[in-house]
C-alpha positions in Angstrom: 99.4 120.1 118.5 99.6 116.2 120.3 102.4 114.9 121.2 104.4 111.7 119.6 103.5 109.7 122.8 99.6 110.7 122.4 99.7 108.7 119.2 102.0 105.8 120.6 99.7 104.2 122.7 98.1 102.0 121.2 98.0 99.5 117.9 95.7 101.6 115.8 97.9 102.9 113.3 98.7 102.8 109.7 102.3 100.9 109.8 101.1 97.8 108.4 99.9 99.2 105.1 103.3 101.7 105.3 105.6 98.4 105.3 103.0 97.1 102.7 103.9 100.0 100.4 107.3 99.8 101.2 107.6 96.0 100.2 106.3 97.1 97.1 108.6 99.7 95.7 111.5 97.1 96.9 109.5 94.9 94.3 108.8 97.7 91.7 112.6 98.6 91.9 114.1 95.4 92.1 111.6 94.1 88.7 113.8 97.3 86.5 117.0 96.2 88.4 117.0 92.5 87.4 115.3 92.9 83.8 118.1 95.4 82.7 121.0 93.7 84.9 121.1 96.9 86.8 120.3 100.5 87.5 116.0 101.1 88.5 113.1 102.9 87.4 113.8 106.4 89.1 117.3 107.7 91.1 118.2 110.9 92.5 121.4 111.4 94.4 121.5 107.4 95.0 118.3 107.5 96.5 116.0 105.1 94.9 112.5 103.7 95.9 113.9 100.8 96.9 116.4 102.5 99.1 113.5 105.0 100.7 111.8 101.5 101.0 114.2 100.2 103.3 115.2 103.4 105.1 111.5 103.4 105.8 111.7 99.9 107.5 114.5 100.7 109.3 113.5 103.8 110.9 109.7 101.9 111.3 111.8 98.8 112.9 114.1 100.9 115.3 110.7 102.3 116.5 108.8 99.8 117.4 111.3 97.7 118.8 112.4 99.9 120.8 108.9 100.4 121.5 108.5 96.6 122.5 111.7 96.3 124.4 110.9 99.2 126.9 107.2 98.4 127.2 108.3 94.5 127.9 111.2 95.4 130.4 111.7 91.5 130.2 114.9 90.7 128.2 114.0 87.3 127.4 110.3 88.2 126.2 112.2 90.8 124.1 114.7 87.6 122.5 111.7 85.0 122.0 109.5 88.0 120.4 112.3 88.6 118.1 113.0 84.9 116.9 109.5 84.3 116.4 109.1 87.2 114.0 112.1 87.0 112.2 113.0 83.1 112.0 110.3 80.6 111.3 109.0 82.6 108.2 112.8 83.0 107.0 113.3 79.2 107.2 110.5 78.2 105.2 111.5 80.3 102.9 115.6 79.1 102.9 114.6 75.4 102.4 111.8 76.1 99.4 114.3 78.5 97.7 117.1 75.2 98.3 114.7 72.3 97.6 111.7 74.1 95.2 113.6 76.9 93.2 117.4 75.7 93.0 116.5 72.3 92.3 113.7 73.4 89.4 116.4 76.2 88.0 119.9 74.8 88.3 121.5 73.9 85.4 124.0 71.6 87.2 123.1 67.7 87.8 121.0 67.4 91.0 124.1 65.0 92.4 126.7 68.0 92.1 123.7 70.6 93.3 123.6 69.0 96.9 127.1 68.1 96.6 128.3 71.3 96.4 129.6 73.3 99.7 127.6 76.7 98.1 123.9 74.9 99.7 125.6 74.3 103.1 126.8 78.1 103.0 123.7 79.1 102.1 121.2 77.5 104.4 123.7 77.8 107.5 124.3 82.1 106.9 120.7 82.8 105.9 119.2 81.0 108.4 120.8 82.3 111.2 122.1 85.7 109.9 124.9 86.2 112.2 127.4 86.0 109.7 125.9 88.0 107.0 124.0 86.1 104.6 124.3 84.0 101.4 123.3 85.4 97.7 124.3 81.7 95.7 122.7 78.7 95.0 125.5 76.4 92.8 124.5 76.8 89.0 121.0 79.0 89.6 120.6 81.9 87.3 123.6 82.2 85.8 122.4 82.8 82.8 120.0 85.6 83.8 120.8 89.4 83.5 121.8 89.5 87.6 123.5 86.4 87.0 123.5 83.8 90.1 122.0 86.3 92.9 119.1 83.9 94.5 117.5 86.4 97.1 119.4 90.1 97.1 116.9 91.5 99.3 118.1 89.4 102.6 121.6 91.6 102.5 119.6 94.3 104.6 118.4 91.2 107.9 121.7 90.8 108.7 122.1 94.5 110.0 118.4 94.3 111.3 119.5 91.7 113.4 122.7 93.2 114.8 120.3 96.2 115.6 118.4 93.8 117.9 121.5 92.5 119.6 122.6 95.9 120.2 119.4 97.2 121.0 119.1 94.1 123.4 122.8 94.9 125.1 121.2 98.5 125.9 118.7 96.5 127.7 121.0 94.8 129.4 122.4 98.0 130.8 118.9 99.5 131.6 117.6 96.5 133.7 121.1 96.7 135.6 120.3 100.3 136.4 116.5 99.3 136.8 115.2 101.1 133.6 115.7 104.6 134.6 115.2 106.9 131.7 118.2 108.7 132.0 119.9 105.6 131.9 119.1 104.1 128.3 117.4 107.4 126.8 120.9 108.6 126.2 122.4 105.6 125.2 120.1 105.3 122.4 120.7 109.0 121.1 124.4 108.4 121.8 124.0 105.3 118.8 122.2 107.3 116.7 124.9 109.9 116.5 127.6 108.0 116.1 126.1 105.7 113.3 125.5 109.2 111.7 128.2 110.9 112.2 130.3 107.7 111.0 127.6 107.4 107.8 128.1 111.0 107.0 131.9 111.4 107.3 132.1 107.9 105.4 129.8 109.4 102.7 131.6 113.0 102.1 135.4 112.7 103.1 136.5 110.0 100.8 139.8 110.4 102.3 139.0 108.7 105.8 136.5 106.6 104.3 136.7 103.3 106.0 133.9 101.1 105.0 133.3 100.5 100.9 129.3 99.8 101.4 127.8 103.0 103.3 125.3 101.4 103.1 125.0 99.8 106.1 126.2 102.7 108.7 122.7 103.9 107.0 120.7 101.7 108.0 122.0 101.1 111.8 121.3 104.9 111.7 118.0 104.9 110.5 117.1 102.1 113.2 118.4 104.3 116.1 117.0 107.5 114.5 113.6 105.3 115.5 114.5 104.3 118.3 115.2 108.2 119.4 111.8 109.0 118.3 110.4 106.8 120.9 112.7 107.0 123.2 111.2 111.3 123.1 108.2 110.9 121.8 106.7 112.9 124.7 109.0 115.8 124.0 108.1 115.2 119.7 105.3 117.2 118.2 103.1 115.8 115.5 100.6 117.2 112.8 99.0 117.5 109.9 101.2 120.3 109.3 104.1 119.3 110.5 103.7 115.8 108.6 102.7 117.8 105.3 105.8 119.9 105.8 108.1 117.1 106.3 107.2 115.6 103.0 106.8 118.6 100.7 110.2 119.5 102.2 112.1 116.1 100.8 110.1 116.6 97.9 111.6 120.0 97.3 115.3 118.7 98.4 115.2 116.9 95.3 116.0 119.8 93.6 118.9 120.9 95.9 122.6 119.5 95.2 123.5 116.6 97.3 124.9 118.0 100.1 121.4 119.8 100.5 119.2 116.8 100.0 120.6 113.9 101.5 120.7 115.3 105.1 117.6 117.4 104.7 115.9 113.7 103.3 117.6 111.5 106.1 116.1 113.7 109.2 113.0 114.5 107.4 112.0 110.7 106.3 111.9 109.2 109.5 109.5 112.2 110.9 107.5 111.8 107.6 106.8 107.8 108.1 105.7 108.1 111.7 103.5 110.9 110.5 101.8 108.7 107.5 102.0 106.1 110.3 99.8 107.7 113.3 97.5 110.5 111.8 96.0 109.7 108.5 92.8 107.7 110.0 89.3 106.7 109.1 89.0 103.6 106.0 92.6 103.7 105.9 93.2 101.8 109.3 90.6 99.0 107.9 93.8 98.0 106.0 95.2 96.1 109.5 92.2 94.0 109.2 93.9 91.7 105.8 97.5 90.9 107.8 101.3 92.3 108.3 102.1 91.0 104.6 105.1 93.3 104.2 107.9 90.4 105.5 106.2 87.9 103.3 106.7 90.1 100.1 109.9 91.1 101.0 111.8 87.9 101.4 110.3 86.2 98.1 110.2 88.6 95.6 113.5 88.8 95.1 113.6 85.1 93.7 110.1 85.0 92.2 111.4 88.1 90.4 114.6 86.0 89.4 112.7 83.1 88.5 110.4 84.8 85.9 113.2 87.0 84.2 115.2 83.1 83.5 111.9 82.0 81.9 111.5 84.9 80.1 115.1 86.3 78.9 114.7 89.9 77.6 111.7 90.6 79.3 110.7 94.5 80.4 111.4 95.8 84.1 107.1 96.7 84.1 106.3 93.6 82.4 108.3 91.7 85.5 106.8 93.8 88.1 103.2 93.0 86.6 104.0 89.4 86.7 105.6 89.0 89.9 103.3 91.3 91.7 100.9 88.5 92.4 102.8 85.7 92.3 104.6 87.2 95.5 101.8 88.2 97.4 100.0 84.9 97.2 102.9 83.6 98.9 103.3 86.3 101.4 99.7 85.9 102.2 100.4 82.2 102.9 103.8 83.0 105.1 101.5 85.6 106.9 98.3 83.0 108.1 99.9 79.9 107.7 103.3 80.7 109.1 104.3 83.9 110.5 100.9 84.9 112.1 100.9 81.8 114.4 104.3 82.0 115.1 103.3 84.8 116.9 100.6 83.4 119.1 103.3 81.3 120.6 103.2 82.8 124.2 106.4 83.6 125.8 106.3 81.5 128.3 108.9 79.9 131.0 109.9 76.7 128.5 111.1 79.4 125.8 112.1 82.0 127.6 114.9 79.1 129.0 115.2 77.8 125.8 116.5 81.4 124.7 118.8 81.6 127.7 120.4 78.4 127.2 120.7 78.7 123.5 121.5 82.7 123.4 119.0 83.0 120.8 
């Protein structure tokens, strides 16, 4: 039985086509969601398959940037790597979604649209994502089921963001200490428990319940669950057996109460998507070969979806999904080779690498 590290080494693996996936039950979900004005296709225990979507990305994320960090050992590298993944996609997006969508679907005069303080909000929070981020364009969809959300999927890159600023503090501490292991190893477990502990007290004593949406201390888990896999992955064991295991065993939760199933699926998803991640091989891995289309469909479904479901009041959650399906990835596979995929090139060289000092970006 190989170790986790064995498998690490190198970019042949199946995570591309695993955020693919997961993109697309955040679309299959969100098409039932905003057709009905609520609830989607399938729910167990509040664990839909858009929310095993996103704990996938988060556990995928805390991995592999954690991953890139350590390997890097170059804060800076680390900031400009981040920006160039996250932002320049993002910010095409913002400005078609302000200037194509909301001016096409607004029922307010185009005067009062940019007039109104709801665009600033919107552009400033969702393209920077400090702050949180944005869910209103003035006067767009109001009249749909989900009335005025513009793009609900961002909620979730605010938190992945706060991740990378925390991930990048334990970096801080590391180089001080000149990356010894035993030096941000711990550090990184020592996040992961106290997200989880915090999630899972905030989720089962009501009584000292101190955050409404748990759904947040969830995912800053899941990213440092990842980040613990790597940061052991030479003392972590991975198979076909153990893989199969993993998932037959959240598979069988689902018919255990809650208290059973939502901490049996929490430590058993994040082992289960590095497995599906490393070991299935073979025609699979020729998937790598199309693109990373995963951010593309995740940042414009949302209002593709909302922009078919005005034009077609009363439509059915399957007929949305059918429609939007490739309306979403022709623009994701634009983002990915026009946009995000040269963004990427961009070497990290001395004039950004200042740039992201000076700016603290």
């Amino acid at each position: 039985m190989k170790k986790l590290s064995e498998y690490a080494r190198g970019r042949d693996n199946n995570f591309n086509l695993i955020r693919f996936v997961a993109a697309m039950m955040v679309l299959y979900s969100h098409s039932f969601a905003l057709a009905l004005g609520g609830g989607e296709p399938w729910s167990q225990f509040g664990v839909t398959p858009g929310s095993i979507a996103v704990d996938i990305f988060f556990v995928t994320s805390g991995f592999l940037v954690t991953a890139s960090l350590v390997v890097r050992k170059e804060l800076c590298s680390f900031v400009v790597a981040r920006v160039l993944r996250i932002y320049p996609a993002l910010l095409v997006m913002v400005f078609l979604t302000v200037f194509v969508l909301g001016v096409t679907f607004t029922t307010a005069p185009l005067h009062d649209y940019f007039n109104d303080i709801e665009i600033v909000k919107y552009v400033l929070r969702n393209t920077t994502l400090f702050a949180g981020c944005c869910g209103h364009l003035p006067h767009v969809f109001d009249d749909n089921p989900v009335k005025q959300a513009v793009n609900g999927s961002l909620w979730t890159m605010p938190w992945e963001v706060r991740m990378y600023f925390l991930l990048f503090g334990i970096g801080v501490v590391a180089k001080f200490l000149q990356w010894r292991e035993q030096a941000w190893k711990p550090m990184v477990v020592i996040a992961f428990v106290i997200f989880s502990v915090a999630y899972f007290v905030n989720h089962y004593v009501p009584a000292v319940s101190f955050m409404q949406d748990n759904r947040a201390l969830r995912l800053c888990m899941l990213f440092f669950m990842g980040a613990t896999f790597y940061a052991y992955k030479e003392k972590i064991s991975i198979s076909h057996l153990t893989g199969f295991s993993a998932l037959i065993l959240v598979a069988a939760a689902l018919l255990a109460g809650e208290w059973l199933f939502l901490p049996l699926y929490t430590v058993l998803v994040g082992y289960a998507a590095l497995y599906l991640a490393y070991l299935p091989a073979g025609g699979i891995r020729k998937f790598n070969q199309l693109g990373d289309y995963s951010y593309g469909v995740y940042i414009y479904a949302f209002p593709i979806q909302q922009a078919i479901v005005s034009m077609n009041i009363g439509i059915t959650g399957m007929h949305l999904f059918l429609i939007a399906l490739p309306c979403t990835l022709l623009c994701a596979v634009l983002s990915w080779h026009l946009i995000e995929k040269r963004s990427l090139k961009i070497k990290s060289s001395q004039l950004f690498c200042n740039a992201a000092m000076v700016t603290g970006k």
